[in-house]
C-alpha positions in Angstrom: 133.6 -91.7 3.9 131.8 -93.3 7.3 129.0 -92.1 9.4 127.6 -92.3 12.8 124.9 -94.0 13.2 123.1 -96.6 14.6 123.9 -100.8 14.4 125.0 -100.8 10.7 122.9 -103.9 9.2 125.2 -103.8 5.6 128.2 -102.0 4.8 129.1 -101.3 1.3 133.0 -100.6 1.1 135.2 -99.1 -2.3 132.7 -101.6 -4.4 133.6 -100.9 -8.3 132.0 -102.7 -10.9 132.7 -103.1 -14.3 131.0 -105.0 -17.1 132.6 -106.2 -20.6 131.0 -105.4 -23.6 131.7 -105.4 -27.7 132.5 -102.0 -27.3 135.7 -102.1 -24.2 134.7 -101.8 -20.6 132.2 -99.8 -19.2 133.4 -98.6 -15.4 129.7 -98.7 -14.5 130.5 -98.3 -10.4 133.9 -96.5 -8.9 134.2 -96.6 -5.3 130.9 -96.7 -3.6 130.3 -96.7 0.0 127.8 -96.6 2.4 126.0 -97.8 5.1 122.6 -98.8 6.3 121.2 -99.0 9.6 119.2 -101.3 11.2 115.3 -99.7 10.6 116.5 -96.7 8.0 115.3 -95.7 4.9 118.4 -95.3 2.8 117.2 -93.5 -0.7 119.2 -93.5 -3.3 118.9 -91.2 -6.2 120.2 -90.2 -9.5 119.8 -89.9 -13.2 119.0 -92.7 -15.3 122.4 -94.7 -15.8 124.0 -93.1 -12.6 124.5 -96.9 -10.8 121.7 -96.7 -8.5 120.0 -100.4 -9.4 123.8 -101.9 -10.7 124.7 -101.2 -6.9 121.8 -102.5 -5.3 121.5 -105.4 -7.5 125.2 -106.1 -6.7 123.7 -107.0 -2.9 121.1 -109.4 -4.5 123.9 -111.1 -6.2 122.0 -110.4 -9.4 124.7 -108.9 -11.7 124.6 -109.6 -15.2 127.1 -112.4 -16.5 129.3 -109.6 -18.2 129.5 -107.9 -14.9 133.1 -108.0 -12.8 133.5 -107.0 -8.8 136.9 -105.2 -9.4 137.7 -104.8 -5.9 135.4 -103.6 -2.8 133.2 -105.7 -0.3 129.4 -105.6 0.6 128.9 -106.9 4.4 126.1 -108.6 5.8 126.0 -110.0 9.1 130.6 -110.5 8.7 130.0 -112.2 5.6 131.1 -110.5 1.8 128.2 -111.1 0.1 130.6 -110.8 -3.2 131.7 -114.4 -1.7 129.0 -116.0 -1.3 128.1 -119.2 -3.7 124.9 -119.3 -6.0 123.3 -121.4 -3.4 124.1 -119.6 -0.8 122.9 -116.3 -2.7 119.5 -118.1 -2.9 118.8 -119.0 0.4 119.7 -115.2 1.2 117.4 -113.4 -1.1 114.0 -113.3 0.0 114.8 -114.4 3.7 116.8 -112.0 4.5 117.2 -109.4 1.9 114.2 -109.0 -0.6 114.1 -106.8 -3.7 111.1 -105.3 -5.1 111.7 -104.5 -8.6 110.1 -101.7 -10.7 108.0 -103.5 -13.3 105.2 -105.4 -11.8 104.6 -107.7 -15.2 108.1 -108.8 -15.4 108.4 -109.3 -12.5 105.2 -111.8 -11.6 105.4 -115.0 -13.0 102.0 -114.9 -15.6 101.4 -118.6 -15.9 101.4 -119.3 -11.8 98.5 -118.8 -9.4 99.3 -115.1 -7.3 98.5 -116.7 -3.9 101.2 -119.9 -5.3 104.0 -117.1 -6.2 103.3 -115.1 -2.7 103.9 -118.5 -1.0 106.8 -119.7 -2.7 109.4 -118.0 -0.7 108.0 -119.5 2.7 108.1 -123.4 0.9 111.8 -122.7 -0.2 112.6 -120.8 3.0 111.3 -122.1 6.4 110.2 -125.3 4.5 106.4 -124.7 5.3 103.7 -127.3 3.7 101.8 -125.6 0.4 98.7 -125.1 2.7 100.3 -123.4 5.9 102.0 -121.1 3.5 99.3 -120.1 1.1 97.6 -119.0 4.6 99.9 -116.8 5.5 99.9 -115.9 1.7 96.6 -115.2 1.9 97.1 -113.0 5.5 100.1 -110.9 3.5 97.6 -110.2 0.1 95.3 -108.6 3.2 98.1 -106.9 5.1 99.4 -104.8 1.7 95.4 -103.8 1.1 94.2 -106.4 -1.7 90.4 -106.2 -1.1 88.5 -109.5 -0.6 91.7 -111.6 -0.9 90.2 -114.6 -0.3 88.2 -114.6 -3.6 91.3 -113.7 -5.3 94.2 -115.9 -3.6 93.8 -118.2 -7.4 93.5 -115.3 -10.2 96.4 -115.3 -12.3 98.5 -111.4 -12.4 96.8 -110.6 -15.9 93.3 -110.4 -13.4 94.9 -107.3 -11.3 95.4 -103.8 -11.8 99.3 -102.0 -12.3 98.4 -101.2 -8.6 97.6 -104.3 -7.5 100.4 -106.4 -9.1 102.7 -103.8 -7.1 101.2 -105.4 -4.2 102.0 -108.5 -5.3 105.3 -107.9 -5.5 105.8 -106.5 -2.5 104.0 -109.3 -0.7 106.6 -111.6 -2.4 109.4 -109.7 -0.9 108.3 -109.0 2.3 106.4 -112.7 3.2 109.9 -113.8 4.7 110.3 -110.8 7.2 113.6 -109.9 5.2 116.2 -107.7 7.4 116.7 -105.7 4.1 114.1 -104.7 1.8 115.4 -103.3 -1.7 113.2 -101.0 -3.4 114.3 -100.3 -7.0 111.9 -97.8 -8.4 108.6 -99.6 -7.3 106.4 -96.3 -8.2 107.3 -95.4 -11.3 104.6 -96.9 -13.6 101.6 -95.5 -11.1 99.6 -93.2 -10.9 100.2 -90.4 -8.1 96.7 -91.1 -5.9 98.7 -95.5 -6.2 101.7 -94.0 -5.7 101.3 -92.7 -2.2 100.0 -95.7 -1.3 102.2 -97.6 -2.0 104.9 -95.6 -0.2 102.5 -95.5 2.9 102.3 -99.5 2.7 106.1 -100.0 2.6 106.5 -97.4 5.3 103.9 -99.0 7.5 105.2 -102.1 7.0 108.7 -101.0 7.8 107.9 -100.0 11.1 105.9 -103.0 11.8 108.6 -105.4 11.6 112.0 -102.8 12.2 113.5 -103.7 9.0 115.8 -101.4 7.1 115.0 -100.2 3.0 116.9 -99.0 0.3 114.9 -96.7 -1.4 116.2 -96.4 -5.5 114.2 -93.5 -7.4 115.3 -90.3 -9.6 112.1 -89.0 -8.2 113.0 -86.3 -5.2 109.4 -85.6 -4.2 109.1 -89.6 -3.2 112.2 -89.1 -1.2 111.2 -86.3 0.8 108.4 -88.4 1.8 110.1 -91.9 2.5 113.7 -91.5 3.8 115.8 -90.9 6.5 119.0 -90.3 4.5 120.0 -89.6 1.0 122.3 -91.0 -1.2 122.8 -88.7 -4.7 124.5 -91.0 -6.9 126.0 -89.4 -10.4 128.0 -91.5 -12.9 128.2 -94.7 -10.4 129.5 -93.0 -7.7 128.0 -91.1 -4.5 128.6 -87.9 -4.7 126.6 -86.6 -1.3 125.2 -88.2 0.9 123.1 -87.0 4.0 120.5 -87.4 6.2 117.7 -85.9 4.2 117.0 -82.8 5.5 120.7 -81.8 4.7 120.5 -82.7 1.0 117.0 -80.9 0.6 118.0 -78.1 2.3 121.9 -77.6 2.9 122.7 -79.5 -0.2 126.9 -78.9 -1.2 127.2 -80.5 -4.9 126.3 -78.7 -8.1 124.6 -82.4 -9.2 122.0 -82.3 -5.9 121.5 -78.0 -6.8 120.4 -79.2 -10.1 118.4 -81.8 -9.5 116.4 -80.1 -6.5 116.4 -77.0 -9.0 114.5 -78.7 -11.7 111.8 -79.8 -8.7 108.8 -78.1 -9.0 107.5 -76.9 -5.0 104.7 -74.8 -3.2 106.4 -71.8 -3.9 107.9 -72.5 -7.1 107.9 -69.0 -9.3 105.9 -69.0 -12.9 107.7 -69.7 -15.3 110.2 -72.4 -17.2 111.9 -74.8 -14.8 116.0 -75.2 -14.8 116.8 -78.2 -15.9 120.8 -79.7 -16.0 122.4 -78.9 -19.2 123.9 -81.7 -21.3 123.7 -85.2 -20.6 126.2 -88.0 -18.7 129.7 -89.1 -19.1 130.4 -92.0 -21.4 131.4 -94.9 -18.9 133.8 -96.0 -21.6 135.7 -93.5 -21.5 135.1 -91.9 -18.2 136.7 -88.5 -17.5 140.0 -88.4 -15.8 138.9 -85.2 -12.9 134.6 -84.6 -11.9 132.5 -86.6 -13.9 130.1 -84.0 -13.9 132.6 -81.1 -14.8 131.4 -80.9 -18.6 128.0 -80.2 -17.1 128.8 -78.1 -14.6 128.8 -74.4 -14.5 130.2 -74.2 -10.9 133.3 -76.1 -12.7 137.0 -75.3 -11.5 139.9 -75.7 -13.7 141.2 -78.7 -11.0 137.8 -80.4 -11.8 139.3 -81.6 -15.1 142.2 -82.6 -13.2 141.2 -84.6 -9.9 138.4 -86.2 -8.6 137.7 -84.6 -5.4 137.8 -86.0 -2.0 135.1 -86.3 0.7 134.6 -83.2 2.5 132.6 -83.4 6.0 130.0 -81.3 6.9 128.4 -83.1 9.5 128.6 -86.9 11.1 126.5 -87.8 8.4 126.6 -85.1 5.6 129.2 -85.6 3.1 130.1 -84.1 -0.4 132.5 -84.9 -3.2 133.2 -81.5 -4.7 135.7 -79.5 -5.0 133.6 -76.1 -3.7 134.4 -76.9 -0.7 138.1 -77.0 -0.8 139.5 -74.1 1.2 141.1 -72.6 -2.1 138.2 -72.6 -4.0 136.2 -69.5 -4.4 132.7 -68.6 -3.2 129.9 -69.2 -5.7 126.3 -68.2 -5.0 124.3 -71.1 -5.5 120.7 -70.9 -7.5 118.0 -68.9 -5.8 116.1 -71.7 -5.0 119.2 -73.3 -3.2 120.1 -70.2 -1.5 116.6 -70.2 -0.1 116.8 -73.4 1.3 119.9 -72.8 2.5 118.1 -70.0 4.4 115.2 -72.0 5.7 118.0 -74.6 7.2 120.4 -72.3 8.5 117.3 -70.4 10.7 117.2 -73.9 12.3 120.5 -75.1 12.2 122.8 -72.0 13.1 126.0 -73.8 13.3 125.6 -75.6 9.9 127.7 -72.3 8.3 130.6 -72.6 10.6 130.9 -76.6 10.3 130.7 -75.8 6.2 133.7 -73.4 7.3 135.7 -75.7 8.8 135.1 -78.9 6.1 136.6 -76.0 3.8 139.0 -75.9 6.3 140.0 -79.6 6.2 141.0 -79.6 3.0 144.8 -78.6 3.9 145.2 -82.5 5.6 143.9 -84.3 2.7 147.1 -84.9 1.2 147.0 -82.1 -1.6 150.0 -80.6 -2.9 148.0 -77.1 -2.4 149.4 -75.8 -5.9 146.8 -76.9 -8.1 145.0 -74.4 -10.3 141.4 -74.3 -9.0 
């Protein structure tokens, strides 16, 4: 699966992770790939347990002990970050890729001063004196909208509000000008009216300084608002990906019609929202075709079988089912999918005949056409 975009900033290629428990080995990532350009918003979504914050923590170099690479590579300016040595992984994280992480508490260190724990990153870093950098500390607490920073540059985290550690946090992560900021989650404990601004800070920011993000939610209203392009991630792999127009509104797998289904809109009907029946695979015991075939109500026979391939609908829209195998049959999405579809067709007219011809494509992927779909 590749795309065509602009300079590529970090290229994730075939990573799988797996991690050893008491239990046998759970086959937490299989064969993830993407891309991120230089000043995108990548999001990445999925349920709870899909891989989302294994993958991106795998770019931090922050996998648990238990953890094991299996085989892929993750590419930052031509070097495999999977390579890299503990020290060399710490002079990389926070200068050139930061992570802000979901839960503000846990994250803040509640014994240490907040201007201190802003400023640490330029002292280890660029090698500043404690003074210079707790002024530019105190210049990043203003730029992410702490009021009267100054008075507050030497209260401890228990003295701010959930909102206000958030800042914190992502004043720690973004006080290096890091090419790469990873955002895992960073809204979830807020309140809505927080919330969107937060989003509006990290966005702002963004295009202040050209850096790219990698945007980790389950929540598709934050998306819509926040990314360029959209990674759905089920069972620790991608299984559409898009720019994010085409997965809200020419989505391909039966995972992204569920979860935009059970999304509440404008002109969401009254009455009791669809939801996705069941719940996800055991990654034990992963399933030998579709992970999400025991879920699925869209299922073919061959998605007990096979995994499916990549089909292409656009440069940058890809989808792993098999739908869109040219033996498949036609299903009618849900109404609510069919009426995006609608609204995206009306402006995108040929986005019917390039679904054709990824149908199409599936004759050259190396299948022995005889299955049972």
């Amino acid at each position: 699966m590749k795309t065509v975009m602009a300079e590529k900033v970090l290229t994730v290629d075939n990573l799988k992770i797996n991690f050893h428990t008491d239990s046998g080995e759970v086959q937490a990532i299989g064969d993830v790939s993407f891309d991120l350009a230089k000043g995108e918003t990548l999001a990445i979504v999925g349920e709870s347990g899909s891989g989302k914050s294994v993958t991106t923590r795998s770019i931090m170099g922050l996998l648990a002990k238990n953890a094991q690479v299996d085989h892929g590579q993750i590419t930052f300016k031509g070097q495999n970050i999977l390579d890299l040595s503990e020290k060399q992984l710490q002079d990389l994280r926070g200068s050139e890729i930061a992570m802000i992480f979901q839960d503000p508490m846990t994250s803040l260190d509640p014994t240490m001063k907040i201007g201190q724990q802003i400023a640490e990153p330029l002292i280890k870093h660029q090698k500043l004196s404690k003074q210079a950098a707790l002024e530019q500390a105190l210049e990043m607490m203003k730029a992410v909208g702490i009021p009267n920073a100054e008075a507050h540059l030497n209260d401890y985290p228990h003295q701010f509000s959930g909102g206000m550690r958030q800042r914190i946090v992502i004043a720690i992560a973004l006080i290096d000008h890091p090419e790469i900021l990873i955002a895992d989650e960073p809204t979830t404990a807020l309140d809505v009216t927080i919330q969107a601004q937060i989003l509006n800070l990290i966005k702002n920011i963004q295009q202040a300084s050209a850096s790219s993000v990698i945007f980790i939610t389950h929540d598709l209203g934050v998306v819509a608002g926040v990314a360029d392009r959209v990674a759905v991630m089920y069972a620790g792999q991608i299984v559409e990906i898009g720019t994010v127009d085409e997965i809200f509104y020419f989505p391909q797998h039966p995972y992204t019609w569920g979860l935009l289904n059970s999304m509440p809109t404008v002109e969401t009907r009254t009455g009791v929202l669809e939801s996705i029946p069941g719940t996800p695979p055991d990654l034990l015991n992963p399933p030998v075709g579709d992970a999400f075939t025991a879920r699925n109500k869209y299922a073919l026979a061959i998605d007990e079988q096979r995994q499916p391939p990549y089909f292409q609908l656009s440069p940058t829209h890809f989808a792993a089912t098999w739908l869109l195998d040219d033996r498949a049959p036609e299903v009618t999405p849900p109404m609510e999918i069919q009426r995006r579809w609608q609204r995206y067709i009306k402006k995108h007219p040929e986005a019917l005949e390039q679904r054709a011809q990824a149908k199409e494509v599936s004759t050259t992927l190396a299948l022995t056409g005889k299955e049972d779909m």
